[in-house]
Every structure is written in C-alpha cells, then in structure tokens.
Phi, psi and omega in degrees: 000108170306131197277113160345116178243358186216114152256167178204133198210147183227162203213107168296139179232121172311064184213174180263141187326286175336305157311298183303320169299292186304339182276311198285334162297338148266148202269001299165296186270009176311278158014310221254357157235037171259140143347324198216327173288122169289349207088173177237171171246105136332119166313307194284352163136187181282175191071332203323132149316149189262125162202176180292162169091323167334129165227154176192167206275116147280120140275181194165134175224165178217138175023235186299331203262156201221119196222166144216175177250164173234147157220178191236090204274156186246320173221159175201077187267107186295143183084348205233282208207124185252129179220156206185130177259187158215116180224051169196160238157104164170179206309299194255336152223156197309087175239336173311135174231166176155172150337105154260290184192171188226135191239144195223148159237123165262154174228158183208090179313123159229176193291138180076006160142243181246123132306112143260118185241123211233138199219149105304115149222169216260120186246033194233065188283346177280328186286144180297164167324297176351289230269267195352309171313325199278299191323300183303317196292335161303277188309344174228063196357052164136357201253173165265192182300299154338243177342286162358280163301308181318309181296341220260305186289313181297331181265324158322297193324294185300338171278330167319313188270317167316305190289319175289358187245357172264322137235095210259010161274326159359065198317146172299115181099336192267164177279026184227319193291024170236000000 
C-alpha cells in the first residue's frame, strides 16, 4: 500500500493571528496541547527567539515509551507560518539522524479569529513503502503513520483552541497561558 506522506487538519480559534502565532511558535509550550509532545529545549537555552535556523530537543512520549527529537526551525514568519523539520532521534538524546519529518502551522484572519492549519508530512522519502509500513504499524499499534497523525493534529488543534479561547489575553509562560 503506497504511503500518505502529508496530513493535515484546521481549527479556528478566537484570538487574532499574532496571538495564536505567539503561543504556538514557541516550541517550549507544545507539551500543553499535544498528545504526544511533553515540549522542548531550546539549544541556546530557555527565552531563545524563535527564528529560522533555531534548533531544539522535542521531548515525547507515547504510552510507556519516551524519545526525544532535534529540530530545526525553517520558517517563523509571525501571524503566518511557524515550520520546524525533525531530522534526529533517540531515547534520552537525539543521535540517529535523517529525514523524519516536518511539521508546519498557518494562521490565517478569518471573521471570529485564526484560521489555524497544522499539517504533518513524512520526510522518510528513502524508505520503501513495505518497510515504512511495517515500522509505523509497530510504533503506532497498528496504524500508519499517516492515520496516526491525523488523530494527533486533531487533538492538538482542539486543545489550542479550548485553551487560547479560555484565556485569550494570556502571555505564552504565564500561569493562566498553560
């Protein structure tokens, strides 16, 4: 079965672009609508500016098991687009390295707030289908990768949006923004 290599899912949220951008650009504040993320470590330490070329440590769990990743950030446009590849991987630090994956966010103003679109795609274009397949249904018990996420993006979204609309004046870090 030929594999998905890109899902994606959008959610409005009542804040202004800008906002929405500031929580979600840092990588530090993940943790609190992901599924899976615990959050990250800026390399250069906490405060770091989000910009392109920044890189930092995803922490992550799935049930019992516990990883983390390095990433990179690639674009940081404030209001517009936050993107980040992950190209390392392992338990307690990132030493496998390659292509994993790229994860991207749009804001968009629509009438009542942000258009937010959150897109996964799969940057592990060398591995054959077979073996990828076989690999993802192990790592996500039975599913692909693909499937996987979509439920992943969908429950981010949906915590993004209960929480920034539950405090939407919320400084990013502050005890009412978590």
């Amino acid at each position: 079965m030929p594999r998905t290599f890109s899902v994606h899912d959008t959610v409005v949220v009542a804040a202004d672009p800008s906002t929405v951008y500031q929580h979600v650009s840092d990588p530090a504040l993940m943790g609190r609508w992901s599924p899976e993320n615990l959050g990250a470590t800026p390399a250069e330490g906490p405060g770091t500016a989000t910009r392109p070329g920044m890189v930092f440590d995803g922490h992550n769990k799935r049930g019992p098991f516990r990883w983390t990743t390095r990433c990179t950030v690639t674009a940081a446009e404030p209001g517009e687009v936050f993107r980040f590849k992950v190209h390392a991987i392992g338990l307690r630090r990132p030493w496998l390295r390659g292509p994993i994956a790229t994860w991207e966010y749009r804001f968009a103003a629509v009438p009542g707030g942000t258009e937010v679109t959150e897109t996964w795609t799969d940057d592990r274009r060398a591995w054959p289908d077979p073996v990828a397949n076989a690999f993802d249904r192990i790592a996500t018990k039975g599913h692909t990768f693909a499937e996987f996420q979509r439920k992943n993006i969908r429950t981010t979204l949906r915590n993004l949006k209960a929480q920034l609309e539950a405090h939407p004046t919320a400084a990013p870090g502050s005890a009412d923004g978590r």
